[in-house]
C-alpha positions, 0 to 999 in steps of 0.5 A: 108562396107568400113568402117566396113572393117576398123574397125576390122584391128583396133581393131585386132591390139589394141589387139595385142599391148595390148597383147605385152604390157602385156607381156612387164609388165610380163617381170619386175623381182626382181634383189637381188644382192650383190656388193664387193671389189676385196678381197671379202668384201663388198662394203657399199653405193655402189649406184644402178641405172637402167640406163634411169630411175630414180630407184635405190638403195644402198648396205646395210652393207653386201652389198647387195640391191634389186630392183624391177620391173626392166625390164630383160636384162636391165642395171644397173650401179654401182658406189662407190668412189674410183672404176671403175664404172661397168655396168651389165645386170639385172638378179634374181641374180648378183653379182659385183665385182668391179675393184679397177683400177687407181682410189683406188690410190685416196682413203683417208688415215688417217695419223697424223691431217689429211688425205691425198690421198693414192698416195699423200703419201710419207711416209712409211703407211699402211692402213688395211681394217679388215677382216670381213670374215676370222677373227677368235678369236678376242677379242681386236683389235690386233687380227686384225693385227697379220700377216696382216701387214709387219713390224707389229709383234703382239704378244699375251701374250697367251690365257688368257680370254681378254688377251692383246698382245705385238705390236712391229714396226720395231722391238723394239726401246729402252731397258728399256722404252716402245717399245709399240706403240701409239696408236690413236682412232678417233683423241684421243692418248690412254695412254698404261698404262692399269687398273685392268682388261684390259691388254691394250687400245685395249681392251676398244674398240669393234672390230665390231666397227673399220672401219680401221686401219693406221699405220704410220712406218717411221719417216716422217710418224710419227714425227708429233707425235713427243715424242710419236711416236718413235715406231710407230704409230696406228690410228684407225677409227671406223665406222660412219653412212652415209648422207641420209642412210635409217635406218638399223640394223644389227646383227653379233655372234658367239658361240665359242668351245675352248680346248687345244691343247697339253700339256707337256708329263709326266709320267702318275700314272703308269708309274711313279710307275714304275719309281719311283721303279727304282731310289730308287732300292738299295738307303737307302731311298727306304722305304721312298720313297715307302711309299710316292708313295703308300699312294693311291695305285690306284690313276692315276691323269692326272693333266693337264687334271683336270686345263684344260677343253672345253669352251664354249665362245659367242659374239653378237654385235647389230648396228643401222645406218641411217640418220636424215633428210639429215644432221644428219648421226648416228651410234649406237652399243652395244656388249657382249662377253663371253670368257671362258678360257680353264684353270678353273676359267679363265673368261670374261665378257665384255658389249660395247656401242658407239655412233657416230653422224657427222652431217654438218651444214652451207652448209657442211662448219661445220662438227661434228663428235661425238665419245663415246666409253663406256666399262663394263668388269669383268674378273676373273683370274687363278692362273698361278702358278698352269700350272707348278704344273699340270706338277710336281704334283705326278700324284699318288695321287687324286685331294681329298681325305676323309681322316679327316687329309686334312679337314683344306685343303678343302679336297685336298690333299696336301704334310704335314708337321707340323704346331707348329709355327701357335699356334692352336691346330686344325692346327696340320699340314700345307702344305709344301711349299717346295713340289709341291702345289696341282693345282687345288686347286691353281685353285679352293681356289682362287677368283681373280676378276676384274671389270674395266670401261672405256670411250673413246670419241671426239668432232671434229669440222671442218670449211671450212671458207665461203668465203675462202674454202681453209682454215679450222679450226680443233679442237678435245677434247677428254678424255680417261678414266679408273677405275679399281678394283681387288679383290683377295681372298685366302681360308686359306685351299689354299696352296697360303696362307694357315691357314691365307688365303689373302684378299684384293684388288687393283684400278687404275684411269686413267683420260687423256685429249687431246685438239688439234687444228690445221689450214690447208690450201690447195691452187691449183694455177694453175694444176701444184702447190698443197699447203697443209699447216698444223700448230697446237697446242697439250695439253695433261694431264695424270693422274694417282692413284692407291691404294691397301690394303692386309690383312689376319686373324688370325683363330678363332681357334688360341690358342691366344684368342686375335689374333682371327679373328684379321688381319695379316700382313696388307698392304697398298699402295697409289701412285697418279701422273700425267704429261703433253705434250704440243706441237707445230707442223706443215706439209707443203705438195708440190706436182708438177706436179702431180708426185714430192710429197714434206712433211715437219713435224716439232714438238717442244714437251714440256715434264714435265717428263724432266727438260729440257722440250722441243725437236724438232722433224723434218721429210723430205720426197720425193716421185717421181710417175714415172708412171706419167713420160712421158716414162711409163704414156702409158705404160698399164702394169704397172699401179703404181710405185712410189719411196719414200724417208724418214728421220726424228727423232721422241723421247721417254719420256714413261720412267716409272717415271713422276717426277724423275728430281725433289726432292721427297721421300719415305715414309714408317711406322713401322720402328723405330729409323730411320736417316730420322724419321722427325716426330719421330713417326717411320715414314721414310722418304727416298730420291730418286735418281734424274736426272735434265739432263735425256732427251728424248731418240731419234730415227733417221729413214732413209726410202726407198720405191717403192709402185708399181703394174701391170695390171690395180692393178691386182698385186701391193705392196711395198717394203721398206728398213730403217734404225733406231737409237735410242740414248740416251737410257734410262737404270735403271742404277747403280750410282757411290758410295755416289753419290745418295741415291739410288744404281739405277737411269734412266739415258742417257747410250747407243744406237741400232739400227734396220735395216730391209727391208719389202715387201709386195704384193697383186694378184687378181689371179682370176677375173672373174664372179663368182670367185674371188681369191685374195692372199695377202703376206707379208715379214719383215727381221729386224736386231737389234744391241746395238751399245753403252752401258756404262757396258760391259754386262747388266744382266736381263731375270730372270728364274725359273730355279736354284735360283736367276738366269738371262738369258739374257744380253745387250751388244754392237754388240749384239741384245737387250735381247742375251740368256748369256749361257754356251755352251754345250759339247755333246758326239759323238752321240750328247747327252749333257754331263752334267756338261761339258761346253767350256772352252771359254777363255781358262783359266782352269776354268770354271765361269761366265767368260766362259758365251757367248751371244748366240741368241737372242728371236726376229725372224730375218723374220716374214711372213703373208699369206692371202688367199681369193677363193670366188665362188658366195655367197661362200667364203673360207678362210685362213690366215698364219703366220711365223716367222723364227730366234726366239729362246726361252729359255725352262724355264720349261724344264731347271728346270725339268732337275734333275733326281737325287734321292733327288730331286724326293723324297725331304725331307725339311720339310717332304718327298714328290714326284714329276713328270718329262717331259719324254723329261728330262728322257732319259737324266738322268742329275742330278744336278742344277749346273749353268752350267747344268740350264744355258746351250745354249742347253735349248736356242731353236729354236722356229721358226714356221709356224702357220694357224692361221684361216680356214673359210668356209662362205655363204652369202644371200640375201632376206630371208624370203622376204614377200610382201613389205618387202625385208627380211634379208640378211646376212652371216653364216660361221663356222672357226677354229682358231689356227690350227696348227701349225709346229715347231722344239720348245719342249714347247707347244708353241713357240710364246714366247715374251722375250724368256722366256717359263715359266708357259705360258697360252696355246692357245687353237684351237677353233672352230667358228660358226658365223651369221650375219644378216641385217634387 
């Protein structure tokens, strides 16, 4: 009995534990979870571990992961470099943030041959993360920086298809060679001269490519570069596969609506009827100019409407990562994007591939890393010409027309007059150049293409020496390549070349090498010496060759049998060059104590653009992280705060000639009996100018910093003060009488400098489980100033406006490019009086005498504003930018200004009518004099504040998950770009680089709905 009464206490408490366990296995859930940054992007590889056991996992590229039969309530921990590890509960759904702490002060940043821990650096550099969540248009890599970067001012050159961008560092550095700065791709130095189709370097690589950007601003940072790095320097890494990563792919598109935002007010049909009345009422041309307007009584063309129209753009961009075995990670990525332009005709088309492989050998003592880059872009271009025309064409006549008297025009109207110089009976009549040409038939009679490849690419190999780990060798090879081709043909019915029409084209090679090398040793000697020492060697090669040929025909109608279908007035050029850099460079880096930074750059560059060939490029730098001094290392509200100090002298030789210390000549044909006709067949011959004592221009750059930040890096930034001065600068220049075959030549005349202070600073106002906000602002004041110039004033600025006229000047004690003007007299109701300008020196007559410089194109302060709220899988974006002080002179309005009778209706060559801006009409000047066109009273201010992007976007996780499978994980997100924009400037637009506002492509708001996906 006994024994039976034990045996069912057993068995009941059998069960009971079983029943236990069984609801232990029923309490394992699926975590899908997503892991990011403070500022909302994802974190990639973030490793995934539930703590006591050995399941894990890692973030995809979106950084999300999923884990299953993980047990509720247990705890996970997530780690990646360069942030605080965090440990959450398992639940359905997490999402991590990650405190960046301390420890992102150890993150690596890119500087010139090398990398270096972001608070080892003492020199002024910025490393910039893209935005892969607010981003707006972006076609190049320039649209990732404007605003983004204090110091960087990224100007696009309007809203051309694939249209390129102005980047200026600290403000421009030289007058007549490039400001541009260099730009370096995965170790390869890209040359910034570009080819048919593109407008600059940026636009051979993806953007969906690039893992970051460093830009290097100070000379300590940058004289490394030495002859190439006087304004600054770009370097830009792309993205790489990752050791052990499980194969993936991912997906990211958009489909883009663009359209124009404003164009210039002009009188509609109607009312310029009504205006048209009213200046010939009573004048002896009143007929004529009735009979013009009327020719179609119930035309009412809005022209700007007919050049413009809504397009339709697409980009898609495929990635597969993953990793061989555990030695060999790759990436692989191909992309499409199709931009139409909102002005007819207006395209591009643009296929990318690139291939990265970095596998590590020999125990991770050898390292490859294997670069290819490849572009296919066709581009087809509008006639720029034809913006103005939509403003000045006479908005009473129709687009076409059926009258027979327009059939050699393709049935456009146009303004006639007659043809007798053509021969040809069938051409009675032809366009008259002198009226304002139809535009869109500019547009539509025109096919202008280009097509244009390129291939960027490197092989880096680095050994850490067995046996002495200290020591590494680097070598890098890489080539730069381009070919491009344009081809323009012009419909003999264009108004652009009409009766013989235009055909022809125009091809660029490009073909750059680079070999570096260099040898760096790193040498701990006890915990309070750091050693890195750098020596390297540098050998560049730029070639270059362009050819083009132009020709028209002569109509088969011609009453001149035998110049029918014969070409007319055929042209052709060819010009091959090329130069080399060879250069010796090296960096010695000394940290004690973990809290003084000593840097020592030294760089002998060898130019065969200069006789003189070789300069030397030095650099000094001190830091001092105060934080780690023994008055502030406990202190728990500041958590950085390092000064940094830099000076250094970096060079130009970008000067727009190869050769021009060496003799060569010219040689043209077709000019008989010349001085310098050596074969005597008519061929010319003509000596160049040449300068053996040109040199490098050199700029010399002193920098102040503070890198600083707060409570635990919740609030941090910078603030940096330079100075900058540039000497030797290289100006096309006059030459003294009988001096040199030429009037011009580059010479060695002047100097400017640029002063300026940059702040920037970066608050995570909100931390918190489910929301995240951070904001990120930027500030740059710049001043610059010519200090020394051989003439007194230096036209150049040519206008529109008037006939053969510049509007800007150089001049000591003035800023590069000042608007040289008459100042404008105005009445007592502050109406501009025309004709009346100051008497500035008082002489009794006004001239060019009386000319003053007045303002200048470049802003005083530019701002960016970045703004990130995130709530859960929800992320809401904008981004600003401003820019205060610039001032652009209205080219447009400034040669619409002429009401006057005889210039609404001309009459050379035959009558014709054209329209006006309603801005000039209340005005009623009615002259071109000088004084009316050059007037400071066209010099605007176009300070702006700009929303460039708006972003609303939801992220997810374990779509349509089935069985074994995780499903997809993604994001899908609609913006709008170039929102508004708020601004005093009376053209379309006031970001204007130069200053000059004439015949720009408008930028059109778009509006963007984009996916991304992760399989």
């Amino acid at each position: 009995m006994k024994q039976v009464n034990i045996r069912i206490p057993l068995r009941i408490l059998t069960l009971v534990m079983g029943l236990f366990l069984s609801l232990g296995a029923y309490a394992q859930i699926t975590v899908n979870g997503n892991v990011k940054d403070p500022t909302g992007e994802p974190i990639i590889g973030a490793s995934v571990r539930v703590i006591g056991t050995q399941q894990g996992t890692a973030t995809d590229l979106d950084g999300n992961f999923t884990l299953e039969g993980v047990p509720e309530g247990a705890k996970l921990q997530i780690t990646s470099v360069g942030y605080d590890a965090q440990e959450v509960s398992a639940a359905s759904n997490v999402v991590v943030t990650m405190s960046e702490g301390t420890q992102m002060l150890e993150n690596l940043v890119v500087i010139g041959y090398g990398v270096v821990k972001k608070n080892d650096l003492t020199g002024s550099v910025t490393a910039l993360k893209p935005d892969s969540k607010n981003k707006g248009v972006v076609v190049a890599a320039q649209d990732m920086l404007a605003g983004k970067i204090a110091g960087v001012n990224v100007t696009s050159g309007g809203g051309t298809p694939g249209g390129g961008a102005t980047i200026r560092i600290r403000g421009g550095s030289s007058l007549n060679a490039s400001n541009d700065p260099l730009i370096v791709i995965d170790g390869v130095p890209i040359d910034n001269n570009g080819i048919k189709g593109l407008a600059n370097g940026l636009s051979t690589i993806n953007p969906q490519d690039i893992e970051s950007f460093n830009v290097l601003k100070d000379a300590s940072a940058t004289a490394i570069y030495g002859s190439r790095g006087s304004n600054g320097v770009i370097i830009i890494t792309t993205k790489k596969g990752r050791r052990g990563q499980r194969p993936s792919i991912s997906y990211n598109g958009s489909f883009t609506v663009s359209m124009k935002k404003k164009t210039i007010e002009v009188m509609d049909g109607d009312e310029y009827r009504e205006f048209v009345k009213q200046v010939y009422e009573g004048n002896s041309r009143y007929d004529d100019a009735m009979a013009a307007l009327e020719m179609y009584s119930d035309a009412n063309t809005n022209w700007q409407d007919e050049i413009y129209r809504t397009a339709l753009s697409h980009d898609h961009n495929l990635t597969f990562t993953g990793s061989v075995a555990d030695f060999l990670p790759y990436r692989v990525s191909v992309g499409y994007t199709d931009q139409q332009g909102i002005m007819k005709t207006s395209d591009f088309k643009r296929f990318t591939a690139a291939l990265n492989l970095n596998p590590s050998l020999l125990n991770d003592h050898l390292r490859f890393n294997l670069n290819g880059k490849f572009m296919w872009a066709k581009s087809q271009y509008a006639d720029g010409s034809a913006i103005n025309a939509a403003v000045w064409m006479d908005p009473t006549k129709p687009v076409t027309t059926s009258n027979s008297l327009y059939n050699n025009f393709g049935s456009y109207f146009e303004w006639l007059t007659s043809a007798d110089s053509y021969n040809d009976s069938s051409w009675p009549y032809t366009i008259n150049s002198n009226a304002t040409s139809n535009p869109v038939a500019i547009l539509d009679l025109k096919d202008d293409r280009a097509i244009s490849r390129s291939f960027t690419g490197n092989v880096d190999m680095d050994y850490q020496i067995h046996g002495w780990e200290d020591m590494r060798l680097h070598l890098t090879l890489g080539a730069d390549l381009g070919n491009g081709k344009q081809w323009t043909d012009v419909d003999p019915a264009s108004p652009l070349s009409v009766y013989y029409g235009s055909h022809g084209w125009d091809k660029i090679i490009k073909r750059n090498y680079t070999l570096s090398t260099y040898a760096q040793y790193y040498k701990d000697f006890n915990d309070d010496n750091h050693f890195d020492i750098m020596a390297g060697y540098e050998w560049q090669h730029f070639w270059r060759h362009q050819t083009n040929s132009y020709w028209g025909y002569y109509p088969n109608t011609n009453n001149v049998a035998s110049k029918r279908g014969t070409e007319y007035s055929k042209s052709e050029y060819e010009y091959k060059t090329e130069n080399y850099l060879v250069s010796f460079f090296g960096r010695l880096n000394y940290i004690f104590k973990n809290r003084y930074y000593f840097t020592a750059t030294l760089r002998d560059d060898g130019s065969s653009r200069f006789e003189k060939h070789w300069a030397l490029f030095p650099s000094l730098a001190f830091a001092w992280r105060l934080k780690e001094e023994a008055f502030l290392r406990d202190n728990n509200t500041i958590s950085d705060l390092k000064l940094r100090l830099g000076w250094g002298k970096t060079g130009q030789q970008d000067v727009g000639q190869d050769y021009g210390w060496i003799s060569s000549y010219s040689l043209s044909t077709n000019v008989q009996g010349s001085y310098y006709d050596v074969a005597g067949d008519g061929t010319m011959v003509r000596p160049n100018s040449r300068n053996p004592e040109l040199k490098w221009e050199t700029t010399t750059t002193t920098n102040v910093g503070f890198d600083w930040g707060f409570l635990n890096q919740r609030v941090s930034g910078s603030i940096d003060w330079y100075y900058r001065k540039t000497t030797d600068l290289i100006n096309y220049a006059a030459n003294a009488a009988g001096t040199q075959p030429r009037n011009k030549m580059y010479k060695n005349i002047g100097s400017l400098r640029n002063t300026g202070l940059e702040f920037a600073i970066s608050w995570k106002a909100i931390q918190a489980t489910d929301w995240n906000w951070t904001l990120d602002y930027n500030l740059t004041w710049n001043n610059n100033k010519i200090t020394e110039l051989a003439d007194d004033r230096v036209k150049t600025g040519g206008i529109s406006a008037g006939t053969g006229n510049t509007i800007q000047a150089q001049a000591v004690g003035y800023p590069a490019n000042s608007f040289l003007v008459y100042q404008q007299v105005y009445d007592e109701n502050g109406m501009p009086i025309e004709g009346q300008v100051v008497d500035r020196n008082g002489d009794g007559v006004i001239s060019e005498e009386d000319m003053y410089l007045y303002k200048k194109p470049a802003a005083d302060v530019t701002m960016g504003l970045a703004s990130r709220l995130e709530y859960k899988n929800w992320d809401f974006g904008m981004t600003f930018r401003a820019s205060l002080g610039n001032y652009v002179f209205n080219d447009l309005m400034a040669g619409s200004s002429n009401i006057n009778a005889s210039e609404i209706l001309g009459a050379v060559n035959g009558n014709y009518l054209t329209n006006r801006p309603t801005y000039v009409l209340k005005y009623g000047w009615t002259t071109y004099d000088k004084t009316s066109v050059m007037s400071d009273r066209w010099v605007q201010n176009a300070s702006f504040l700009k929303c460039d992007n708006i972003t609303l976007g939801y992220s997810f996780a374990s779509l349509l998950k089935r069985g074994s499978w995780e499903g997809l994980s993604g994001r899908v997100y609609g913006t709008v770009s170039n929102v508004f924009c708020i601004t005093k400037y009376e053209g379309i637009d006031p970001e204007v680089f130069g200053g000059i506002d004439n015949a720009v492509y408008p930028r059109p708001i778009s509006f963007i709905l984009g996916l991304s996906l992760n399989f």
